[in-house]
N, C-alpha and C positions, 0 to 999 in steps of 0.2 A: 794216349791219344792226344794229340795236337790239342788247345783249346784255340774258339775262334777270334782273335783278336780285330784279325783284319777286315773283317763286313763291316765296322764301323767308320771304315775311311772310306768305303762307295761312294760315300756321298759328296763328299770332297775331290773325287775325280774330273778332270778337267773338261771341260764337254767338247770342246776342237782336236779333242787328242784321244790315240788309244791308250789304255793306263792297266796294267797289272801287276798286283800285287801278292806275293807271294813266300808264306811260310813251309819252310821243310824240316825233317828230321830224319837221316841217314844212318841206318845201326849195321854192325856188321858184328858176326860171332862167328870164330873158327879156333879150332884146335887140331894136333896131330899125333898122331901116334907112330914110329918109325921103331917096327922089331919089336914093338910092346912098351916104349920107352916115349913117355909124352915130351918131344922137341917142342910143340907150341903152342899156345894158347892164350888167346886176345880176346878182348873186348870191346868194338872203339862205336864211335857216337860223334856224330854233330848235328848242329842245328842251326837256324837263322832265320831270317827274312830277305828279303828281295823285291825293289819293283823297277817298272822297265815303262819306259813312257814313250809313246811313236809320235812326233811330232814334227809336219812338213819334209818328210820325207825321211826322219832320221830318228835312233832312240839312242835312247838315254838309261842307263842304268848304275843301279846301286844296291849294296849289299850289304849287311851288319851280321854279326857272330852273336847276334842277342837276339831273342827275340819277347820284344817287350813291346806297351805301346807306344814309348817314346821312340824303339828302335823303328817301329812300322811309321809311324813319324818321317824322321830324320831320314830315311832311304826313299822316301816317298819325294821327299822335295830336293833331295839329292837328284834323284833319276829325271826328274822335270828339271830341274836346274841344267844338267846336262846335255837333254834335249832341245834346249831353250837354247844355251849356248853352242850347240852346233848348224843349228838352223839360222844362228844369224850370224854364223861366220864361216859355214860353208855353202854353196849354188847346189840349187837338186829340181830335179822337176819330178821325182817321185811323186805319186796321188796320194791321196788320202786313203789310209783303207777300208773296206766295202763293209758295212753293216754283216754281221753276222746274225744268227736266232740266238735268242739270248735264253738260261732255264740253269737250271742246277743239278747236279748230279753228286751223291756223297753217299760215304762208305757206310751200310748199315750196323755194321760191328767192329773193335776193337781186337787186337792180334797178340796174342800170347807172346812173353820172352821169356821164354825157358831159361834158369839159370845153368853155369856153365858145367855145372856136374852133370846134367843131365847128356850134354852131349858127348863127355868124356865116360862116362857110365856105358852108352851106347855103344860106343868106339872100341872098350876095351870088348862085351862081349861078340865084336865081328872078329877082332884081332885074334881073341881065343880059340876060333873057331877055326879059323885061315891056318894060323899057326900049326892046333892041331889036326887037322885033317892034311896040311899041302907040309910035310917038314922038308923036302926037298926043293922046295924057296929059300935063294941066297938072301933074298931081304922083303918084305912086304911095309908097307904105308897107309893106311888109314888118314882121311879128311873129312872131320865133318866139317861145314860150312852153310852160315844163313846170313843174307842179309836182307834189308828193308830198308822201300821210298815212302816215304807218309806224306803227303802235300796237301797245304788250304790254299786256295785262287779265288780270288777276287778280281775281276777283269770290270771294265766301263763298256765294254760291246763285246759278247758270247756268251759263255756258262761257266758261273761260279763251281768250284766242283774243293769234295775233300778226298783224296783217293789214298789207297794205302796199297803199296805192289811188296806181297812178301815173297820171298823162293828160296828154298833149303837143299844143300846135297850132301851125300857123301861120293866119297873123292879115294877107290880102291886102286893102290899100284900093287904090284906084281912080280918079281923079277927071278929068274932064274937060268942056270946055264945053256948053252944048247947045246950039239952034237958034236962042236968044235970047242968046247970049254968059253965059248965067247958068250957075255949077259946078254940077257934079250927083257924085254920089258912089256906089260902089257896094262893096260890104265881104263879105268873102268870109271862111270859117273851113275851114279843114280840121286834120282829128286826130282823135285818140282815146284810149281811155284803150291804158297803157301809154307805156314810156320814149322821148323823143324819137330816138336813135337806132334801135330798134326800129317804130319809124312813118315813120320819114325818112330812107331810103339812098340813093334817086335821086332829084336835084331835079325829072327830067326826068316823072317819074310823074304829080306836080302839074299840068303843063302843059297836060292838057286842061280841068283843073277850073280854072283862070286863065283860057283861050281862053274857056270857058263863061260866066265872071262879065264879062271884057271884052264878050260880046255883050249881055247883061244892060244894061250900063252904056251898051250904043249905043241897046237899046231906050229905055232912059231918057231919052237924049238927045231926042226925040223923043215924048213922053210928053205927055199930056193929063189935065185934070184929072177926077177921079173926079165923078159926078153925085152930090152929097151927098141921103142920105136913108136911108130904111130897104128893104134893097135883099139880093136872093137874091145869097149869095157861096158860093164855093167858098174853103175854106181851106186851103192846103195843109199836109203836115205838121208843117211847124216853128212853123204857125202852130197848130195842132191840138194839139200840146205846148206851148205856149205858155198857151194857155186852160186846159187840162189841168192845169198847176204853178199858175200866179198865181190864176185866177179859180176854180178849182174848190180845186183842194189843200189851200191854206191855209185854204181854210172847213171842212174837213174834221182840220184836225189838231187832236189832243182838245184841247188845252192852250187853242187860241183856241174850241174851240167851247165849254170853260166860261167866256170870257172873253166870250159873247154871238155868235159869229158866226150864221149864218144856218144852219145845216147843224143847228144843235140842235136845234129844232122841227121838220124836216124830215124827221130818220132815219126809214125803214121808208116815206117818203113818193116819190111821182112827182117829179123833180127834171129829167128829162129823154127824150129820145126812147126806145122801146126799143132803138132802135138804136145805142143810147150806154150802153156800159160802162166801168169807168175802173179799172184795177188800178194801185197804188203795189208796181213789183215788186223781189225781193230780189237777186237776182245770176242769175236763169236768166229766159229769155222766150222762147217758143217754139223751144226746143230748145237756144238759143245763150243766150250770156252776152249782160246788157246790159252798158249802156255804164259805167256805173263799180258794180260788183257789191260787196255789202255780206255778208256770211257770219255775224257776230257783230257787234250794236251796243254802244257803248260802257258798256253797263247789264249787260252779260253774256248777252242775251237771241239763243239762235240766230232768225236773219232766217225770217221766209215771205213770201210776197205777201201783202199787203192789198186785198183788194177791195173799191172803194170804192161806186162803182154796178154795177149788176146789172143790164142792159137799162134801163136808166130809173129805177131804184128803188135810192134811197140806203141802204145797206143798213149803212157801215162806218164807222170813221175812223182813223187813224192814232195810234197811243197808246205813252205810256214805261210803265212798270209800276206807278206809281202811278193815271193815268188811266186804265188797261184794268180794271184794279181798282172804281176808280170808278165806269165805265161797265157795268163786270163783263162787259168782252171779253177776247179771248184776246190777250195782246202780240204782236206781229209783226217788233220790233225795229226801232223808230224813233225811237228814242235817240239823238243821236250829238252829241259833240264835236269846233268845228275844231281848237282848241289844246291847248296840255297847261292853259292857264289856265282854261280854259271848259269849263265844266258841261255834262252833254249835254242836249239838247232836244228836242223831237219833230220831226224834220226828214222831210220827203220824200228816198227814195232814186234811183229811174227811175218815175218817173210815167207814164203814157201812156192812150191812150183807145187800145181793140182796135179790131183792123181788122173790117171790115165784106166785101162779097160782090159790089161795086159794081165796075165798070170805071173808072178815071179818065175816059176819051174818053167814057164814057155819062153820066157826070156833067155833064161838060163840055157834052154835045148836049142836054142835059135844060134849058138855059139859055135864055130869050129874050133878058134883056137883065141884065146882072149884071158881077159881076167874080170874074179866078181872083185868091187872094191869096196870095204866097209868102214872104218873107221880112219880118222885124221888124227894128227896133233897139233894139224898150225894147217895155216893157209895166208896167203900174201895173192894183192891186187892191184890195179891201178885203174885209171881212167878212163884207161883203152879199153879194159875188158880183160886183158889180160892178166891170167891168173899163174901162181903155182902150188901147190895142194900137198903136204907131207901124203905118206897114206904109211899108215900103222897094222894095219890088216888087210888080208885079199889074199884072194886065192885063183889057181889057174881055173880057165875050162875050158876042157880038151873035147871035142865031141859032142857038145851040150850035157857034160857033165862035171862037176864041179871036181878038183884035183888036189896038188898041194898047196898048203900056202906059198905067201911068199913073203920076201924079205923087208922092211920098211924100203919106201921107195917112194917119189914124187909124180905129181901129173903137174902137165902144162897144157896151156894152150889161150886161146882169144874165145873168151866164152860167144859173143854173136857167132862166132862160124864154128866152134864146137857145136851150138846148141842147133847148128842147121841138122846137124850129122844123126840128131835124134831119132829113130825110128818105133820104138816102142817104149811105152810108159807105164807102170806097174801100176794094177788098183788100190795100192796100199800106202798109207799116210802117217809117218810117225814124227813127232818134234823133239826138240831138245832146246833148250832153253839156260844151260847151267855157267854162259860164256858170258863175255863183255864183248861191245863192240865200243872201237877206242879211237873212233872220230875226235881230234883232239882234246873229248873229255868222254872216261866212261861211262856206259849206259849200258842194262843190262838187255838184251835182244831175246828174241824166241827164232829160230830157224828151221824149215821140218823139205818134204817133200814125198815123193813115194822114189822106188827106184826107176831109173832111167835107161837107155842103152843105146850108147853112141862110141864117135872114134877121137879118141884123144891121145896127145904123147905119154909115154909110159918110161919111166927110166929104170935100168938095168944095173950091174954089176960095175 
């Protein structure tokens, strides 16, 4: 655990300016296992300090690969030196920014790091098991994977905070022939946030959720191609969070919405079904913790939920304290830095669209002729809203009943007027959390939703 160097310089903070200071520590731990044969296994680590000083409308920052008190020192009058000299050599009528509640927030316990046998130990008896139960897999791949943000904050106006974000997976690929001799692949993620030891004591847990993606990968085997066109789908969750981070999200965070996105001229506007809400939330979600919970952002600002749409009506966006300002909303703390090198930026924390009142199986019967869509490998966006979405699994339905699979295949469309097209919303809520979002610096996200059912393009053959 971090020790606190930096509460000793508060006091030294400039009283005309806002001033943050800030130590990290970044670990990552992954190994892999390909046909039973360990290809890789790493251990990496950095750390530092960093502060960032807002003065007359501009800041100022600085970083060091040490962290000592001479380094909390040196970046401290670094960052104000910088500040200093932008303000009086560039014009800004920028304000001042607005008093925050000021209190502290820190982590009450310390996070285990398993040494690397341990994950390799785990690895081999999943691999054992894959191996022997599925022998007619051309290749199988094992991933575990954990990493950890440990941050101390020291701010001049908000909440000092020590926060620690851990999240661990493993990482099961799949592959095998299909009916034409051609590989087909199928990729499976299990985890959560919290330390790999702590999520993985019995290999044996896994095994139904491996049994599950191997039948997965059989439907596939056997799989037909999707009828391309503009076609009623059902989305399932992950694909629902998915649309939710890329095609919604990032039109909504202020920094790109002064930078021209679509969501500017929209605010207070009809953008989607009223059956389509979308909260960016902070560490609590219906009663439970999501999946990587934020308490204090790297700007000092305590977290709340941001609600982005309102039944249908764009109502919000996601902002640091200079663009809440701007906009003259209330911050929500969406701030945040991956490194101790990097600046914080307006990032999404657990994004999600709320559940709805719908049955899955009545969703599902409400179909003539459509497809259920379940799982991604990638998805791409831009500013329009405009999206395109891999899709890895799905399957027909013919009659309001579920059919064969089909073959990997993409979705497109402009998510405001996809998300008109919504007519019914599942009661049910699942997240995932095991991705980066890689707004010019990674940061790990949580994404969830229930299923959806609207009309979007479907590609074919």
């Amino acid at each position: 655990m971090l020790t606190d160097l930096i509460s000793d310089f508060s006091g030294s903070f400039e009283k005309d300016s806002h001033t943050e200071l800030r130590a990290q520590t970044n670990k990552t731990r992954k190994a892999n296992l390909l046909n039973g044969n360990l290809t890789s296994n790493s251990r990496s680590e950095s750390s530092g300090v960093s502060a960032r000083v807002y003065k007359k409308g501009f800041y100022g920052f600085s970083s060091a690969a040490e962290y000592t008190a001479e380094s909390c020192r040196n970046v401290l009058n670094a960052a104000t030196a910088n500040a200093d000299y932008f303000a009086s050599h560039l014009s800004s009528a920028k304000p001042d920014l607005p008093p925050l509640p000021a209190g502290s927030v820190r982590v009450q316990e310390d996070i285990t790091d398993p040494e690397q046998k341990y994950y390799i130990d785990f690895m081999r008896e999943i691999d054992s098991y894959i191996a022997k139960k599925y022998p007619d897999l051309s290749s199988r791949s094992i991933t575990a994977y954990a990493d950890s943000m440990e941050k101390l904050l020291c701010v001049s106006n908000g909440y000092d905070s020590h926060s620690i974000m851990p999240r661990s997976y493993i990482y099961v690929q799949m592959t095998a022939p299909d009916k034409d001799g051609q590989p087909v692949e199928f990729f499976k993620v299990i985890g959560d946030f919290g330390t790999f030891d702590k999520n993985f004591k019995d290999p044996a847990a896994l095994f139904p959720a491996i049994d599950s993606a191997y039948k997965s990968l059989c439907d596939k085997k056997q799989a037909v191609y999707a009828e391309a066109g503009f076609k009623t789908c059902i989305l399932a969750p992950y694909m629902t969070g998915m649309l939710a981070h890329e095609a919604v999200g990032h039109t909504v965070e202020a920094d790109l919405v002064l930078g021209g996105s679509v969501a500017g001229p929209n605010l207070g506007k009809i953008v989607a079904s009223d059956k389509i809400s979308l909260v960016d939330f902070a560490h609590t979600a219906f009663g439970k913790p999501v999946p990587l919970p934020v308490y204090v952002d790297d700007e000092g600002t305590k977290t709340e939920d941001a609600l982005l749409i309102d039944k249908g009506r764009l109502v919000g966006y996601m902002n640091s304290r200079v663009t809440a300002n701007h906009f003259n909303m209330t911050p929500t703390g969406n701030a945040r830095a991956y490194g101790f090198y990097d600046e914080p930026l307006i990032r999404m924390r657990n994004t999600a669209v709320l559940p709805g009142t719908d049955s899955l199986q009545k969703m599902i019967e409400s179909v003539d002729d459509g497809y259920y869509l379940l799982d991604s490998n990638n998805g791409q966006a831009d500013t329009t809203g405009e999206f395109m979405f891999g899709v890895t699994l799905g399957y027909e339905i013919k009659n309001g009943k579920l059919g064969r699979a089909i073959k990997d295949t993409t979705i497109s469309g402009v998510a405001f007027e996809m998300l008109k097209t919504v007519d019914m919303v599942s009661d049910e809520m699942e997240w995932v959390s095991s991705g980066f979002c890689g707004k010019k610096q990674p940061m790990p996200v949580g994404m969830g939703g229930p299923s959806i059912k609207c009309r979007v393009n479907i590609g074919g053959r």
